[in-house]
PDB file as gemmi writes it, atoms N, CA and C in Angstrom:
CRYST1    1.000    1.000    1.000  90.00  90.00  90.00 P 1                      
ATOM      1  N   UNK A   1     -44.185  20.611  49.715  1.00  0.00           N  
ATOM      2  CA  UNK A   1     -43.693  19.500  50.535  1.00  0.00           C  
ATOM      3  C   UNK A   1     -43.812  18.189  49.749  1.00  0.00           C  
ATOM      4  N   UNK A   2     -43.004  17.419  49.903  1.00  0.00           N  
ATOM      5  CA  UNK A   2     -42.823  15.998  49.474  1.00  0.00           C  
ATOM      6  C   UNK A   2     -43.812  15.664  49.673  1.00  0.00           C  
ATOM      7  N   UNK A   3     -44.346  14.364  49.064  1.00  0.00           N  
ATOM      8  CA  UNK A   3     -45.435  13.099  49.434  1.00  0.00           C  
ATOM      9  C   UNK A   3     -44.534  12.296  50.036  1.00  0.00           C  
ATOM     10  N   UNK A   4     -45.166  12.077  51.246  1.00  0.00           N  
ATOM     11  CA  UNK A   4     -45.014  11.219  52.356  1.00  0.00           C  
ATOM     12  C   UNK A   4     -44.151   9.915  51.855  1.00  0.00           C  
ATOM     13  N   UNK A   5     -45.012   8.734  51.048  1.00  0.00           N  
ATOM     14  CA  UNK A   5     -44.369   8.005  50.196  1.00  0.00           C  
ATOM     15  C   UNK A   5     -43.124   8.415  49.343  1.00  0.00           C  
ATOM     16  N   UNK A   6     -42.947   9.304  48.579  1.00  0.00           N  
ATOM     17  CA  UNK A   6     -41.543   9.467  48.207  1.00  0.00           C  
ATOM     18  C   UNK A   6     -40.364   9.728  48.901  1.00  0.00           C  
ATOM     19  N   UNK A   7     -41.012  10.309  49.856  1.00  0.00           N  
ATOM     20  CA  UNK A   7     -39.593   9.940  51.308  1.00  0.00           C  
ATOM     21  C   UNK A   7     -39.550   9.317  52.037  1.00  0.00           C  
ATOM     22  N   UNK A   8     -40.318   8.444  51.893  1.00  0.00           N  
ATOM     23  CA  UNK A   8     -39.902   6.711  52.544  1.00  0.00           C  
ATOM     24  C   UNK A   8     -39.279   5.790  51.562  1.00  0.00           C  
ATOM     25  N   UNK A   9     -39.162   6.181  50.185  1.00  0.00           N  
ATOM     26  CA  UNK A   9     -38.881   5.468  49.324  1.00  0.00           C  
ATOM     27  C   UNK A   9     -37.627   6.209  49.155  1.00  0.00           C  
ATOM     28  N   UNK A  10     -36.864   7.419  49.333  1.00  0.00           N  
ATOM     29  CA  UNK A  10     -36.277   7.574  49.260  1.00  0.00           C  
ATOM     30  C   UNK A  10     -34.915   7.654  50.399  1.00  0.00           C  
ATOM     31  N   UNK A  11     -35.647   7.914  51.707  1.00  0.00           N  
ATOM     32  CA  UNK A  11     -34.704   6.952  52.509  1.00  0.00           C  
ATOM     33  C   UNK A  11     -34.387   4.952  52.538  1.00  0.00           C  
ATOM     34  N   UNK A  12     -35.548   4.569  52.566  1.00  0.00           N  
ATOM     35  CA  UNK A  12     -35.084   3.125  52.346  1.00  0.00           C  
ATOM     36  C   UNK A  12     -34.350   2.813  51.441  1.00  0.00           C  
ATOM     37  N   UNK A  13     -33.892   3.549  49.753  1.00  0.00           N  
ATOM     38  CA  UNK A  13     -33.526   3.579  49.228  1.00  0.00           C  
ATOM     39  C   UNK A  13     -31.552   3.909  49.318  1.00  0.00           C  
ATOM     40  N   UNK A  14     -31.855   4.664  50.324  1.00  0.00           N  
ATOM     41  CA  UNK A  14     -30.606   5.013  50.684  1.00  0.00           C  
ATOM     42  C   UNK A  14     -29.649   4.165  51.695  1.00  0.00           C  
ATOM     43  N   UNK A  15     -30.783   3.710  52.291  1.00  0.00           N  
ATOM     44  CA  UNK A  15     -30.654   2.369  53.418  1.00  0.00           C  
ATOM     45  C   UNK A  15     -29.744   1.154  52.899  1.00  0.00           C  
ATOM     46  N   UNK A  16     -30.564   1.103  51.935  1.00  0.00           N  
ATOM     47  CA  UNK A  16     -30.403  -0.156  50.857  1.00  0.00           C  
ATOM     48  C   UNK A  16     -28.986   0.091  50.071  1.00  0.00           C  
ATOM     49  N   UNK A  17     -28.657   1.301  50.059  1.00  0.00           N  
ATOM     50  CA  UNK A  17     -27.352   1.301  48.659  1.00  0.00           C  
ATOM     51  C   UNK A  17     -25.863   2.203  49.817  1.00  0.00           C  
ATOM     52  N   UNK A  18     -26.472   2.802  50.551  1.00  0.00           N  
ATOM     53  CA  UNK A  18     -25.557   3.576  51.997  1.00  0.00           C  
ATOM     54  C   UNK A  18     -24.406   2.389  52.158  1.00  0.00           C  
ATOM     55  N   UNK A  19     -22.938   2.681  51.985  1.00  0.00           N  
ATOM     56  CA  UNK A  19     -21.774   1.525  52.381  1.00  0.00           C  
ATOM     57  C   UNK A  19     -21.700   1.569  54.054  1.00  0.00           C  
ATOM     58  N   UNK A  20     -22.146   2.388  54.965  1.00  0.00           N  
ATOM     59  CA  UNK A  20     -22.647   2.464  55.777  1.00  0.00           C  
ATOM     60  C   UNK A  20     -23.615   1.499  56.964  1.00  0.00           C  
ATOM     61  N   UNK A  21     -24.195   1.300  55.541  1.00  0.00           N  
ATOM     62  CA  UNK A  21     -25.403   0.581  56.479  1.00  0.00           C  
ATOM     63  C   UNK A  21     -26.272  -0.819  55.255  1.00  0.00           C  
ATOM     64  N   UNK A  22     -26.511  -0.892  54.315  1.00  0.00           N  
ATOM     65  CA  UNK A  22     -26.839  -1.816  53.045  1.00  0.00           C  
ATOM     66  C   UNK A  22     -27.780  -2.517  54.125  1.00  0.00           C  
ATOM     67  N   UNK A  23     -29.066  -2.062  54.425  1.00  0.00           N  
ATOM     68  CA  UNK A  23     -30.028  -2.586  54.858  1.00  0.00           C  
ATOM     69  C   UNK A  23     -31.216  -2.262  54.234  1.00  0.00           C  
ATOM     70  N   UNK A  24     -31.395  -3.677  54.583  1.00  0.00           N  
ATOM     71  CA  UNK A  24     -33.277  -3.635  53.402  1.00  0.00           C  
ATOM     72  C   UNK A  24     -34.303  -4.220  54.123  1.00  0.00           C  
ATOM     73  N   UNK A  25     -34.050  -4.391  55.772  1.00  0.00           N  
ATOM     74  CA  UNK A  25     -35.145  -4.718  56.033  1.00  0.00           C  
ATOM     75  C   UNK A  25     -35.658  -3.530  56.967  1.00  0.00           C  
ATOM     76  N   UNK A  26     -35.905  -2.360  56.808  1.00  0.00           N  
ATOM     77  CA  UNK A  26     -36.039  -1.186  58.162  1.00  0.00           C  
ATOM     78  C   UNK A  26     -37.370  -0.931  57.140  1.00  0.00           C  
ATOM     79  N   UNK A  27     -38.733  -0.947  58.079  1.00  0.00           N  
ATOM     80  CA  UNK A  27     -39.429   0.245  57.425  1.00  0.00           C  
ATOM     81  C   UNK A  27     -39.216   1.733  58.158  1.00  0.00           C  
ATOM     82  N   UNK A  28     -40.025   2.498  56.680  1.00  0.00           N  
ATOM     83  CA  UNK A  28     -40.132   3.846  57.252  1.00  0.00           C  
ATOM     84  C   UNK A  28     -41.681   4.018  56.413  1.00  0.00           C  
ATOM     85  N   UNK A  29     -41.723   4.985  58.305  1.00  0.00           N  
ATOM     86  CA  UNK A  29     -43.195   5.660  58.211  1.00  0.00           C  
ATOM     87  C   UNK A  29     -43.139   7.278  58.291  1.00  0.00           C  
ATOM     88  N   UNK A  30     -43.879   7.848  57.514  1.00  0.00           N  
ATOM     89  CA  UNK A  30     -43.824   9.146  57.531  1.00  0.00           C  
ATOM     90  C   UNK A  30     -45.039   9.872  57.810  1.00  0.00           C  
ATOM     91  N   UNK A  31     -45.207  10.572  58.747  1.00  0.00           N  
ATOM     92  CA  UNK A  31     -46.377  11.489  59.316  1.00  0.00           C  
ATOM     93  C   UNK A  31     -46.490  12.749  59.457  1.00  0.00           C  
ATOM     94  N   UNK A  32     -46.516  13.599  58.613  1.00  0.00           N  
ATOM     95  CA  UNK A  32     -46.009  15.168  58.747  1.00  0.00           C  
ATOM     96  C   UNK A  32     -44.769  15.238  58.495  1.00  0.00           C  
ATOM     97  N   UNK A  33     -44.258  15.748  59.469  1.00  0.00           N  
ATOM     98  CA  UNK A  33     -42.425  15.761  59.301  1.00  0.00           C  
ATOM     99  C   UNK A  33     -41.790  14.778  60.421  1.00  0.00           C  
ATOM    100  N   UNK A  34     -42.395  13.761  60.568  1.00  0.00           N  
ATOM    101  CA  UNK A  34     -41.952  12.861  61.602  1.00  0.00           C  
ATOM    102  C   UNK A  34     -41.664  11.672  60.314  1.00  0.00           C  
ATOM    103  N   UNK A  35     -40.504  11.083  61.233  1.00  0.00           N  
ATOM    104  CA  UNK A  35     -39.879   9.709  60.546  1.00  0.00           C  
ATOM    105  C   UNK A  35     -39.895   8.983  61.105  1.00  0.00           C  
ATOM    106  N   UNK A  36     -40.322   7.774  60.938  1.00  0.00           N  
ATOM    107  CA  UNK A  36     -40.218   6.814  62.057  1.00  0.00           C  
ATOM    108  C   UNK A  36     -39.550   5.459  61.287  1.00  0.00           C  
ATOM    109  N   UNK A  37     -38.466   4.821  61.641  1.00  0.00           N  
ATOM    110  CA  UNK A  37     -37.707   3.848  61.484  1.00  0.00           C  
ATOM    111  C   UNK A  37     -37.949   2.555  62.489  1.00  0.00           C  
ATOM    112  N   UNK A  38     -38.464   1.314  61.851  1.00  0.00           N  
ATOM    113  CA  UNK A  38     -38.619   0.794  62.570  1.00  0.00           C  
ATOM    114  C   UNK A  38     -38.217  -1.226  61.639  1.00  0.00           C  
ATOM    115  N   UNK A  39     -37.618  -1.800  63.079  1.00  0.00           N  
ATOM    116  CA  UNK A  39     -37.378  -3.061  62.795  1.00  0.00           C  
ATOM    117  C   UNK A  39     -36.096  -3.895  63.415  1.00  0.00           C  
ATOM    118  N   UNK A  40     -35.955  -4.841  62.759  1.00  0.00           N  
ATOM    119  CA  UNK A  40     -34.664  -4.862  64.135  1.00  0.00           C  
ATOM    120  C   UNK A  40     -33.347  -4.920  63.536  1.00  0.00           C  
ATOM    121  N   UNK A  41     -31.852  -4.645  64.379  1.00  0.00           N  
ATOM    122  CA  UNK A  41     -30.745  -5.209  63.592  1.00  0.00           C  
ATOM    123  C   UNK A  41     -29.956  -5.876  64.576  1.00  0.00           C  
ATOM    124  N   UNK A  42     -28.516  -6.500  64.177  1.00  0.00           N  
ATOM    125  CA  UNK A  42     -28.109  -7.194  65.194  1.00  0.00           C  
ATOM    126  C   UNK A  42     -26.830  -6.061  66.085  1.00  0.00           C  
ATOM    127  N   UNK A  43     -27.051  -4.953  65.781  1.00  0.00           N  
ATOM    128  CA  UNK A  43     -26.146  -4.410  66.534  1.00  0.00           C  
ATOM    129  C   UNK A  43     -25.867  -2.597  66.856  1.00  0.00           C  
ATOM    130  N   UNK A  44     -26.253  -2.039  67.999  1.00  0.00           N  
ATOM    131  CA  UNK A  44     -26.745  -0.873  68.701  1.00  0.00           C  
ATOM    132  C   UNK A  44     -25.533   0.437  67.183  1.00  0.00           C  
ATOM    133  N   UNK A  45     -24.738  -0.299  67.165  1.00  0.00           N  
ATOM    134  CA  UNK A  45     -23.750   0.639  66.252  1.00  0.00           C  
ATOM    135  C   UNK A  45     -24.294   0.731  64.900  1.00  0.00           C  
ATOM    136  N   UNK A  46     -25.250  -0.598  64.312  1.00  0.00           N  
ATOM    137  CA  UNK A  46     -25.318  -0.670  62.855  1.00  0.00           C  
ATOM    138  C   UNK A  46     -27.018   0.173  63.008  1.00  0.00           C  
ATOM    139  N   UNK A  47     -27.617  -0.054  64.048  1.00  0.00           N  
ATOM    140  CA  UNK A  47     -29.224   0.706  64.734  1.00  0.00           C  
ATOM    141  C   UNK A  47     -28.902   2.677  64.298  1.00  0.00           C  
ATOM    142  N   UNK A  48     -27.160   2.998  65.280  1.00  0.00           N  
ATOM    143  CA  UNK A  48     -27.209   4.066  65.111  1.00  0.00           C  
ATOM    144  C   UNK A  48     -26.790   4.705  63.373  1.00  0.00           C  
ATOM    145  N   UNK A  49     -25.674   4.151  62.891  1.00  0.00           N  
ATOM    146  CA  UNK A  49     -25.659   4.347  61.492  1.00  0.00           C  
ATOM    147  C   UNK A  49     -26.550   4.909  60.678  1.00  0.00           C  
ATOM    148  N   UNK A  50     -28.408   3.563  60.546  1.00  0.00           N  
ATOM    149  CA  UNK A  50     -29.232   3.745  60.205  1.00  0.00           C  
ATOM    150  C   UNK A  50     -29.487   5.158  60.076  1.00  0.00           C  
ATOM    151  N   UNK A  51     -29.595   5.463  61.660  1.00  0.00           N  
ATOM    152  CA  UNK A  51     -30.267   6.653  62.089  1.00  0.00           C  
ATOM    153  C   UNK A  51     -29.957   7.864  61.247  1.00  0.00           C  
ATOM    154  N   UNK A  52     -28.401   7.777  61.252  1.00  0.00           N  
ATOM    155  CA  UNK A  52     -27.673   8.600  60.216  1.00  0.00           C  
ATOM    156  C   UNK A  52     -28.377   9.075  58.852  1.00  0.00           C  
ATOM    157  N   UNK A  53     -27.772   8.081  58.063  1.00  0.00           N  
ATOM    158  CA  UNK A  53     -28.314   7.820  57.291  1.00  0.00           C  
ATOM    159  C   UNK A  53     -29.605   8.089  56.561  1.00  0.00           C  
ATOM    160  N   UNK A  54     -30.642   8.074  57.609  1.00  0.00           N  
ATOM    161  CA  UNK A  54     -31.767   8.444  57.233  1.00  0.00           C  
ATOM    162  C   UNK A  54     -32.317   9.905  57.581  1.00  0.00           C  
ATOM    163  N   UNK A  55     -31.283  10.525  58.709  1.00  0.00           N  
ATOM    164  CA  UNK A  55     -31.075  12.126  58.865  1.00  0.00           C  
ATOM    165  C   UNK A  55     -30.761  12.442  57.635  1.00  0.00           C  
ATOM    166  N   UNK A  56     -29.699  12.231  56.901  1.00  0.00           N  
ATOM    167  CA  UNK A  56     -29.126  12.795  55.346  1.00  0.00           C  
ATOM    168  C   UNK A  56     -30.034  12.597  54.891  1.00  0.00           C  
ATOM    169  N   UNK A  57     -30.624  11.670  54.569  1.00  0.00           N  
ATOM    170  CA  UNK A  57     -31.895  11.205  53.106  1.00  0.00           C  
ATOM    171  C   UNK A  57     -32.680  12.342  53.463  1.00  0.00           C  
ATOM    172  N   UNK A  58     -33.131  12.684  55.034  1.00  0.00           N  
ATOM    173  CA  UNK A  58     -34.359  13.477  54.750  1.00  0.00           C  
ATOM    174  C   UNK A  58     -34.336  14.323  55.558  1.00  0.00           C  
ATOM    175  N   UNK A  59     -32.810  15.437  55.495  1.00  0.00           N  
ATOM    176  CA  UNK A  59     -32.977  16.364  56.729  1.00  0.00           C  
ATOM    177  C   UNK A  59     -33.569  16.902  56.853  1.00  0.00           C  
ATOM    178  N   UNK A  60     -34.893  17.757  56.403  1.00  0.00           N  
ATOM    179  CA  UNK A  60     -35.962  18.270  56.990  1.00  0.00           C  
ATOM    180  C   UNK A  60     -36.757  17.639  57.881  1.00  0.00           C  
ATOM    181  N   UNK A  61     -36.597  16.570  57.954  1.00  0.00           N  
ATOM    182  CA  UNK A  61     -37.794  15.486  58.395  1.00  0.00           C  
ATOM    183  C   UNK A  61     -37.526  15.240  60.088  1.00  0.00           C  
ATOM    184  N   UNK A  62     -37.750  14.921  61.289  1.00  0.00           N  
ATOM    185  CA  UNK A  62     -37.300  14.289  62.941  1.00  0.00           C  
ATOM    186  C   UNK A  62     -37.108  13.487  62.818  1.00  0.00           C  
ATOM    187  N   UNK A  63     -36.659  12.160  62.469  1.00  0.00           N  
ATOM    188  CA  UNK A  63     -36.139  11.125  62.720  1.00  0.00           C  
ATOM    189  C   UNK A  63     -36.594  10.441  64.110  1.00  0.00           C  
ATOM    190  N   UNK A  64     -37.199   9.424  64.121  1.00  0.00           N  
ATOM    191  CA  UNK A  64     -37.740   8.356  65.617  1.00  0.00           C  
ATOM    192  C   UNK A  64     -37.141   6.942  65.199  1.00  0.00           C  
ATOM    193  N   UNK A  65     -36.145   6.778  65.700  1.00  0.00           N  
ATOM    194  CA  UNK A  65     -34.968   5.797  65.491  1.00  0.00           C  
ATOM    195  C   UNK A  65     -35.966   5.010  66.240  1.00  0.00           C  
ATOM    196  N   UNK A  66     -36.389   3.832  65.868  1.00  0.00           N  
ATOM    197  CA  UNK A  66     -37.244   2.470  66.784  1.00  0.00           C  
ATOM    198  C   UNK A  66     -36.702   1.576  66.661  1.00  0.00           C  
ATOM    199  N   UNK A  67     -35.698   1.542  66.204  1.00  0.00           N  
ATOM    200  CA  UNK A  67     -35.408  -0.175  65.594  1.00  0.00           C  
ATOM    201  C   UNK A  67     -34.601  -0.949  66.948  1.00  0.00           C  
ATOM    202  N   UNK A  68     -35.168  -2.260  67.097  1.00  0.00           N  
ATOM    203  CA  UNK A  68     -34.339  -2.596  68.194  1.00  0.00           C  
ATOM    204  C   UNK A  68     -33.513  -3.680  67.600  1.00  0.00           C  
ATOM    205  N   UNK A  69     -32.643  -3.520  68.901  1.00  0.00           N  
ATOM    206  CA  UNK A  69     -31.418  -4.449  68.833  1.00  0.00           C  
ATOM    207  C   UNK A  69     -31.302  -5.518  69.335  1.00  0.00           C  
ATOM    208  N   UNK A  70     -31.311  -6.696  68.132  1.00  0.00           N  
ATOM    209  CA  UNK A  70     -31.549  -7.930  68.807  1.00  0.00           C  
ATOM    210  C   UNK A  70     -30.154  -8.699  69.232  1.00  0.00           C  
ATOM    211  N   UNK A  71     -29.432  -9.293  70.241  1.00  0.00           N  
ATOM    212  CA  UNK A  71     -28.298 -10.060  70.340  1.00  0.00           C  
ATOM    213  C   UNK A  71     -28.062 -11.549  69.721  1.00  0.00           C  
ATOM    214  N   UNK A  72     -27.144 -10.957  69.055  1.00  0.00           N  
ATOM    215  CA  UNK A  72     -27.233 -12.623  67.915  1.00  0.00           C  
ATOM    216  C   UNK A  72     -26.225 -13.605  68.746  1.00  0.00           C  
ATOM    217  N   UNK A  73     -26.954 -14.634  69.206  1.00  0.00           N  
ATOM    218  CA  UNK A  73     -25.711 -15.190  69.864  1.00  0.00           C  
ATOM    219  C   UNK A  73     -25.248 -16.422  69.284  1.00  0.00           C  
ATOM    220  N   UNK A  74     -24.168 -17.162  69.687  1.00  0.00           N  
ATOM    221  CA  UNK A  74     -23.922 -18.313  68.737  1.00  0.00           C  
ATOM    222  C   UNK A  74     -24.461 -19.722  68.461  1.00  0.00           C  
ATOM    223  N   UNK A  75     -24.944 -20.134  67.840  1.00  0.00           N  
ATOM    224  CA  UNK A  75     -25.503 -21.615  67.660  1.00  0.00           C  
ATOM    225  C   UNK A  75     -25.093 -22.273  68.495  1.00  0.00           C  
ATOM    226  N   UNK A  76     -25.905 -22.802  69.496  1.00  0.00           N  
ATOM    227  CA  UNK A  76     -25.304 -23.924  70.416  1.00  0.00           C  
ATOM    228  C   UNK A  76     -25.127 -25.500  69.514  1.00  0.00           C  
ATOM    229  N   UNK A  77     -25.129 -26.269  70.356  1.00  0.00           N  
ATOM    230  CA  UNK A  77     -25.044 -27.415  70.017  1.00  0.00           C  
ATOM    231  C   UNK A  77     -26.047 -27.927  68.858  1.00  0.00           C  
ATOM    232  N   UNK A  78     -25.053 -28.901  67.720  1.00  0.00           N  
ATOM    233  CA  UNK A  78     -26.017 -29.560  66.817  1.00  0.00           C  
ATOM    234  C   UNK A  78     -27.107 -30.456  66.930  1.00  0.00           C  
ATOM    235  N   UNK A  79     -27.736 -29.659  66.420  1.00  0.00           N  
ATOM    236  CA  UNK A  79     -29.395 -30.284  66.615  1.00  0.00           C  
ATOM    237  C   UNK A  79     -29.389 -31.521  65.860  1.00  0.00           C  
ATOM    238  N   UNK A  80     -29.285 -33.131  66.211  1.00  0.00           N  
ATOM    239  CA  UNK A  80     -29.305 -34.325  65.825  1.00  0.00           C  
ATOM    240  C   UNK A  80     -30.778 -34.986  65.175  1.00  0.00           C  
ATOM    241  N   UNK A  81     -30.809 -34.917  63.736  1.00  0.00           N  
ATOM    242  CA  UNK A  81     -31.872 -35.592  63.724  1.00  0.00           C  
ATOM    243  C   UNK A  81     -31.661 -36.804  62.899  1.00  0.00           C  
ATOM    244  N   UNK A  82     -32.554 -37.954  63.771  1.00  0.00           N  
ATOM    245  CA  UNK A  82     -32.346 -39.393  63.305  1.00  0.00           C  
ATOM    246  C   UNK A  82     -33.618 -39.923  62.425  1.00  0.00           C  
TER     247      UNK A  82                                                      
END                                                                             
């Protein structure tokens, strides 16, 4: 079996270079054959991708998709400073 660390390094790795998904801020934790993905993104579609993504990197592994989804909403009004 893998070391724990080399398949966190090798999904984030995939995270990071995936046209898919090119995310670098998700950790991953690995505990036995559990995966755990965790952190936030701005959108439930780019959350599930991840998930993907990190099934391929390490299909032996369960996958625990955590990452939540934060709503990016638009800049209100300019903040005036005098």
């Amino acid at each position: 079996m893998e070391a724990p660390q080399y398949v966190a390094a090798r999904v984030q790795q995939q995270l990071a270079e995936d046209d898919r998904t090119h995310e670098l801020g998700i950790r991953v934790d690995v505990r036995g054959d559990q995966l755990f993905l965790r952190g936030q993104v701005s959108g439930e579609e780019h959350r599930r991708k991840i998930g993907v993504v990190a099934q391929e990197a390490a299909p032996a592994m369960t996958v625990h998709n955590e990452i939540n989804v934060v709503e990016v909403t638009e800049p209100g009004e300019a903040e005036h400073l005098d």
